[in-house]
FILOVEX-794354 format. One record per residue (C-alpha): residue in three letters; x, y, z. Coordinates in steps of 0.1 Angstrom, whole numbers, plus 5000, padded with zeros to 4 digits. Example, Ala and Ser with C-alpha at 12.3 -4.5 7.8 and 13.67 -1.06 7.14 Angstrom:
2
Ala512349555078;Ser513749895071;
END
This chain:
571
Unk421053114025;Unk422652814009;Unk424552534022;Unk427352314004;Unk428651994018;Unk431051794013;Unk430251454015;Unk433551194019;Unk431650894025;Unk428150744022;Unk425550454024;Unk424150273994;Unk422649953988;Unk424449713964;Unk424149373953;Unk427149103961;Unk429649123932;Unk432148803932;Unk435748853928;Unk439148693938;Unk439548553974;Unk441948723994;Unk444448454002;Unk444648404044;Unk447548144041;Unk449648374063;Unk446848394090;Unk446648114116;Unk442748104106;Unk440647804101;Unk437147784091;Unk434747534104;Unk431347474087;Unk428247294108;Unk424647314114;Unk422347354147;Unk421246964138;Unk422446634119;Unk419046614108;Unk416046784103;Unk411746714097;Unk410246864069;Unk409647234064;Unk412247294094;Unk414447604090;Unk418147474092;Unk420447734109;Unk423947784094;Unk426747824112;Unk430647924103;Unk432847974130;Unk436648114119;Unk439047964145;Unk442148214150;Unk445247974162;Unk447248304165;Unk448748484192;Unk447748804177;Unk444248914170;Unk443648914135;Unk441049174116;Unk438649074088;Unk437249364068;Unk434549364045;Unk433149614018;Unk429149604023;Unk426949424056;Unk427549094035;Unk430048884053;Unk429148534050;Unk427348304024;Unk426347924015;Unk425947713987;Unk422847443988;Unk423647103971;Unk425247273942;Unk421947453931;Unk421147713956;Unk422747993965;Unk421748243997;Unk423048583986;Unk421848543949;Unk418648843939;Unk419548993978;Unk420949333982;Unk423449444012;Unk424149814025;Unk427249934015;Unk429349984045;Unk432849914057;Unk432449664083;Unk435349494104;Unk435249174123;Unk438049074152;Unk438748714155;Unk440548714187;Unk443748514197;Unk443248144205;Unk439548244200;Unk437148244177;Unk434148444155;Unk430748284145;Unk427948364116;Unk425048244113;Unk422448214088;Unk419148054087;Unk417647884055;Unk414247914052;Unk412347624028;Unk410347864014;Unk413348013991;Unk414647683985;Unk412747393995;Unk414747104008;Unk413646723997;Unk413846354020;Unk417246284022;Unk421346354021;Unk422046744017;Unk425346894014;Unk425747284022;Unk429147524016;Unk429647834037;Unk432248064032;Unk432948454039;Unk432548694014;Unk436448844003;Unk438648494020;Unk439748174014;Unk437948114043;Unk435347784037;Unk434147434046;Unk431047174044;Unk429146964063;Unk426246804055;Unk422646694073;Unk419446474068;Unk416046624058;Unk413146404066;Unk413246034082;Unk416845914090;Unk418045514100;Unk421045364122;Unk423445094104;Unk424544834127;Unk426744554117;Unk430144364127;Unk433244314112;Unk435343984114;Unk438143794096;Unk438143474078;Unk437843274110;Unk435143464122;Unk437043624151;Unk435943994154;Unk438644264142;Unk438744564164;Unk439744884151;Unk438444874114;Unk437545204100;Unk433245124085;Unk432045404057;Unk428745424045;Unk427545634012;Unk425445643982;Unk426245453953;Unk425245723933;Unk425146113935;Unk424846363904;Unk428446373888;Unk429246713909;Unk429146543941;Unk430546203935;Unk434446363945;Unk433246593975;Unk430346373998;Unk432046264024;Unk430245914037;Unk429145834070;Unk432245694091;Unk432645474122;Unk435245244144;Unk434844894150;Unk435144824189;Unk436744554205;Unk433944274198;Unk434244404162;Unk430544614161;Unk430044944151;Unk426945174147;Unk426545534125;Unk423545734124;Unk422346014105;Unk421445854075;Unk418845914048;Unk415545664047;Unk415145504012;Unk419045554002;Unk421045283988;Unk424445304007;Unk427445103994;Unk429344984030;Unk433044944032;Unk435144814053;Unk439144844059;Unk442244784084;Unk446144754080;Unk446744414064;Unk443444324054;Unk442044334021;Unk438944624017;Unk435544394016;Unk432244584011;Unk428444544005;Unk425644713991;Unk422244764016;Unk418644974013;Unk417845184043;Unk414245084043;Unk414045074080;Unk415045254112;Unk417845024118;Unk419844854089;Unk422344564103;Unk425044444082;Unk428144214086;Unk431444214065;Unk434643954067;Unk437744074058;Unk440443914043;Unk444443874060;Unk446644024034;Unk449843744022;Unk452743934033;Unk455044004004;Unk458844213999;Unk458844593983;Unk462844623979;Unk464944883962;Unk467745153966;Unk467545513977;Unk470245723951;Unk470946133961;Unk470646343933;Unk474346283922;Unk473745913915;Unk475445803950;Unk472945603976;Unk471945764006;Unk472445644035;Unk469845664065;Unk466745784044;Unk463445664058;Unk461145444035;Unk457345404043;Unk455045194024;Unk451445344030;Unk448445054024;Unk445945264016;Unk444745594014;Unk441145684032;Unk438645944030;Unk438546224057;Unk437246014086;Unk434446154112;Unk436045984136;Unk439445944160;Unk441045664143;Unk443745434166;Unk447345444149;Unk447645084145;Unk444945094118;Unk447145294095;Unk450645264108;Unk452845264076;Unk455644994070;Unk458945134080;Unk462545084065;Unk465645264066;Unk468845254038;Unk471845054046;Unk475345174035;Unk474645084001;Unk471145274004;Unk469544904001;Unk466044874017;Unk463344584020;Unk459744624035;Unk457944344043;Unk454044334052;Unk451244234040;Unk451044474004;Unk450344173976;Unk448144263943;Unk447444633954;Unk449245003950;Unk450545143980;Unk452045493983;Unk456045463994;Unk457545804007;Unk461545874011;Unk462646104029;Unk466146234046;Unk467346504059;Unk468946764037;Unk467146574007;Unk463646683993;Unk461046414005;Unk459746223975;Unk456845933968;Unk454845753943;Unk452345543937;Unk453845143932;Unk451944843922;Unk452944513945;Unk452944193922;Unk454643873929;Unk456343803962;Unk459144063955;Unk458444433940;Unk461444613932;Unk461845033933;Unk464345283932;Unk464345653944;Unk465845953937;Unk466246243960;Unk467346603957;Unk468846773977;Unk467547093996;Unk467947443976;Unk469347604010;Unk470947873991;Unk467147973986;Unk465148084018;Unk461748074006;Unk461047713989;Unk458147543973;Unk457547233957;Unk456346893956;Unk455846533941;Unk453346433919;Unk453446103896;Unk457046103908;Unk458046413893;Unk459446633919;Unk458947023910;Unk460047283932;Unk460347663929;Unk462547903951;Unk463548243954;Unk465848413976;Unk463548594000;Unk460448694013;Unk460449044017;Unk462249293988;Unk462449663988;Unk462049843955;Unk466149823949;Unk466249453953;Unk466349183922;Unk464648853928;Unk466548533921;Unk464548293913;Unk465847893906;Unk462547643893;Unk463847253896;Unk462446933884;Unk463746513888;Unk462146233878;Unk462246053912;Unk462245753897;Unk459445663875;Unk460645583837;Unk461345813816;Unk459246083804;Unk459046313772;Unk457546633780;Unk455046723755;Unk456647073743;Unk454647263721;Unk457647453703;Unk460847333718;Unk461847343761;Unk461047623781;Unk460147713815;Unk457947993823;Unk458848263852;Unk455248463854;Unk454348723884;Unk450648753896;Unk449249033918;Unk446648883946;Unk443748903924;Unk445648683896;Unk446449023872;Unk450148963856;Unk452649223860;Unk455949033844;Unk456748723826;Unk459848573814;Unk460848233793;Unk464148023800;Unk465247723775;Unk465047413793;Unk468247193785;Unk466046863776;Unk462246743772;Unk463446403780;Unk463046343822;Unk465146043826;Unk465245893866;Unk467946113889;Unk468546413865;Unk467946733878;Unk467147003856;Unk467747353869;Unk466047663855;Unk467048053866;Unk465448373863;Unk465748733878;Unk462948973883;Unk463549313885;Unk462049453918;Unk462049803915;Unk459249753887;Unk456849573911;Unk454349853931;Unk454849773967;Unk452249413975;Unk452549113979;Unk452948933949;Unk452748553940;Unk455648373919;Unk454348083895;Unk456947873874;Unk455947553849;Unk456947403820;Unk454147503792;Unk453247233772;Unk450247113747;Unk449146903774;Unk446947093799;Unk447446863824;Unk451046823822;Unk450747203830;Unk449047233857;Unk450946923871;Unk454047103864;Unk452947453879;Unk454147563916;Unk453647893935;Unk454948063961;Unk454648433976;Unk456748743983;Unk456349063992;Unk457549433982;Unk457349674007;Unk455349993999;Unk457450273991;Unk456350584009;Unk455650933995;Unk455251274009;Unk452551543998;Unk453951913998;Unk451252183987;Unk450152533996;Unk445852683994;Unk445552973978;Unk442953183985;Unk441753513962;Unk444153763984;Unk447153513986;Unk447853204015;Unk445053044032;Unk446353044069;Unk444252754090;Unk442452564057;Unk441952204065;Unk443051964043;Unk442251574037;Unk443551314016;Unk442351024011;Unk442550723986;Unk440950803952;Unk438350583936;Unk439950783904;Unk442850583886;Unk445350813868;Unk448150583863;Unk449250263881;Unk446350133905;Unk444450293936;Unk443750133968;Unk442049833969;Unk439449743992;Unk440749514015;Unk442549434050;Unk445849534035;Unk444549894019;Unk441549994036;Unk439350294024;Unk438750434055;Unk442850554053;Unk443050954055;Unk445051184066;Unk444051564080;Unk445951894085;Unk445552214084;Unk447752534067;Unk450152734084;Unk451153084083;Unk452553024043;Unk449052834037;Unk451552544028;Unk450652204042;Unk452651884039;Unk451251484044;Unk453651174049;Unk453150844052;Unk451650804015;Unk451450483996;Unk453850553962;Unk452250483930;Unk448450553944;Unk445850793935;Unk444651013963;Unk441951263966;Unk442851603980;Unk440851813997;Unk441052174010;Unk438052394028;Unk438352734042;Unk435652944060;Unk434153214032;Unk435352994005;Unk433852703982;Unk435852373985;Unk438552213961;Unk439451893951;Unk442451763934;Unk443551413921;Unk447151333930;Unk449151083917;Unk451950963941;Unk454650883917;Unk457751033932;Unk458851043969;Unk458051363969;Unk455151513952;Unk453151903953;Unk449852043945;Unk447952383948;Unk444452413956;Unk443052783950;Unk439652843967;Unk437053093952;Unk435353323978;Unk431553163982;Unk430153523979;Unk426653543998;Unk426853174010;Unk427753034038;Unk429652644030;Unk429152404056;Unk431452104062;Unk429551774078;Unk431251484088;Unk429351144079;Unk429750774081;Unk432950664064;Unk434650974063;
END
């Protein structure tokens, strides 16, 4: 006697295959990177560990295609899951609310051995935008001491100390984040965790000072160092605040930011940062006064109703003059992106979030020089802004070009720029809306280029059909459907949190041998199956493209056979 099975799910061993990220910006998730031990002997194996952080009040469900969920990246060279294979299995991880979910994995020299000194490692899980880095020590590792005083030797309490290597292999240089530590109140501080034999460039900062730094070798256990910091002269940054139709504004709040610092390892009092503070008069006037002379500090505007703006400006002399521009608020348009950079504001907005598939999206992109002077867009072939729509893994689905009225951005002109996408063409996901101004220059791209997202709900389908059997109906057949790996038009399900593969739906015939499913996905591809006793099997490819769609499914008698139908893992 023979047996036939169907088989709607399976394990198999595959190796990792990178693709896009699946964006978690709409998930209160935060992903924290560290390692059993700052530092570590020779030949010690250094346990890994990444803990996602869910901020939510709802428990939030990661789901994963194979067994491998997480992976690192050593100093730039090495990389865990590379020659490994994993077992391919749906897998599902719950990161509960105002909890959180650890992984762990333990790096073992023999694959990748680790030399004396500074290492930097990036874990991330497989499938998110989930990531971060730390770094430890390998081998013998020294204390720096030292002090920090002003010009009169008096200590200074509160300066933030950094301590790195003067130099790292280019791919580093932007991403190692020195050693950090806080002055106390007789001016000392103390970091440890650092490599033996490293040459470590030591700076030193505060509100008002001058930065003063200092170059030391950690050739013993403890390195002491001192640095004196100079008291800033204080000097006038003074200038006017205009609203987007050349009127001042009234009220808007004007901060004048020393200095920018690196992410610090420690809790760092206020008063070491604290921003200069104005606000407009009537005529929009403003005047900071502080100690700002012969350096760039970063002044932000802001005011309600208005966009906040900032730039970079460069204090000379004993009075710095600069004016700002600010637009207003697009509150006509609910979901808003946008920004500042090099004083260019850009922002991008569209009327929604959510669309059905009889909705049009209005889209408006916006740019104003905030102030800086004027700038000639580099256009390749005359002004234009581009309108393009991206699926989640970055595949366009529409574009569309609008003139732009000038390539000249002259302080406190707004440019305005309109587009509408037809909805109903977009197969129900969320989508992401980019908008910039092309141009020869790459960079003036990219600088130009915002993004927000949207969603359009799925339409839903229903499945009519009827089994046929050799005599007629097929009372009591079983039927399931489930996604297809098969595209026939449009796109099947993808593997993720959103679309998951394990989706299927079962029934059974009635007295007609008709059947009906609902709750489909419109435009997806879907596997149907129907199984009868006495009779062999039959599987159809469906393609949901109206609301309502139909199949038949005739079953041949399985003469002298007996079919068997076994359930199995994944189906």
């Amino acid at each position: 006697m023979r047996a036939s099975v169907i088989i709607l799910g399976a394990y198999m061993l595959v190796r990792p295959v990178v693709g896009r990220p699946v964006d978690v910006g709409s998930w209160p998730l935060v992903a924290e990177v560290t390692t059993d031990k700052p530092s570590y002997d020779l030949g010690d194996t250094v346990h890994i560990l990444l803990t996602v952080h869910n901020f939510g009040h709802e428990e939030v469900k990661l789901s994963f295609p194979s067994s491998f969920q997480m992976d690192y990246v050593l100093d730039g060279a090495y990389r865990w899951s590379e020659g490994k294979v994993f077992l391919q299995i749906m897998t599902y991880v719950k990161v509960p609310p105002k909890g959180g979910h650890t992984w762990r994995l333990a790096h073992i020299p023999s694959e990748f051995p680790l030399k004396p000194g500074v290492h930097r490692v990036r874990a991330f899980l497989v499938g998110y935008r989930l990531e971060g880095t730390t770094w430890f020590v390998v081998g013998r590792s020294i204390t720096l001491e030292g002090k920090v005083s002003d010009e009169e030797g008096e200590p200074i309490q509160g300066a933030v100390v950094s301590a790195g290597r003067t130099w790292l292999p280019p791919c580093l240089v932007e991403v190692l984040r020195p050693g950090t530590a806080l002055t106390g109140r007789d001016g000392s501080f103390s970091m440890d965790g650092l490599a033996f034999g490293d040459t470590l460039k030591v700076q030193a900062w505060k509100l008002g000072y001058s930065k003063a730094e200092t170059t030391v070798v950690a050739d013993e256990d403890t390195v002491r160092v001192e640095l004196t910091l100079r008291c800033l002269k204080p000097v006038a940054l003074t200038g006017t605040v205009y609203g987007e139709d050349g009127g001042p504004l009234e009220g808007a709040t004007v901060a004048a930011f020393g200095r920018s610092f690196p992410v610090l390892g420690v809790e760092v009092p206020p008063e070491s940062f604290l921003p200069l503070l104005a606000r407009t008069d009537e005529g929009g006037r403003f005047t900071i006064v502080g100690p700002l002379s012969g350096r760039g500090v970063w002044v932000s505007v802001r005011k309600e109703g208005h966009e906040s703006v900032g730039r970079k400006v460069t204090v000379e002399g004993d009075t710095t003059w600069a004016d700002f521009y600010l637009p207003k608020v697009d509150t006509a348009l609910a979901n808003r992106a946008g920004g500042v950079r090099d004083g260019i504001f850009f922002g991008l907005g569209v009327d929604k979030f959510l669309y059905s598939s009889e909705d049009t999206l209005r889209a408006r992109y916006r740019t104003m020089n905030t102030g800086v002077e004027p700038i000639e867009v580099p256009f390749p072939t005359g002004g234009k802004v581009e309108f393009v729509v991206l699926t989640p893994d970055g595949k366009e689905v529409w574009r569309w070009s609008t003139e732009a009225e000038s390539s000249l951005l002259e302080p406190g002109r707004l440019h305005t720029f309109e587009a509408e996408v037809p909805v109903g063409d977009l197969k129900g996901q969320a989508f992401v809306l980019e908008a910039y101004l092309p141009s020869s220059d790459e960079d003036w791209v990219e600088r130009s280029r915002i993004a927000l997202k949207f969603v359009v709900t799925q339409a839903e389908a229903v499945l009519r059909g009827r089994v046929l059997g050799k005599d007629g109906p097929i009372s009591g057949a079983l039927v399931v459907v489930r996604p297809s790996a098969v595209v026939l038009k449009g796109r099947t399900m993808p593997p993720s949190s959103n679309f998951p593969v394990t989706e299927r739906f079962v029934t059974f015939t009635d007295e007609e041998g008709t059947f009906q499913v609902e709750g489909l996905r419109r435009f997806c591809t879907y596997d149907v199956a129907a199984a009868a006793e006495g009779c062999w099997p039959e599987v159809k490819v469906v393609y949901a493209a109206s609301e309502t769609s139909y199949v038949e499914l005739h079953l041949r008698p399985a003469e002298g056979v007996t079919p068997v139908l076994s359930k199995v893992e994944g189906g």
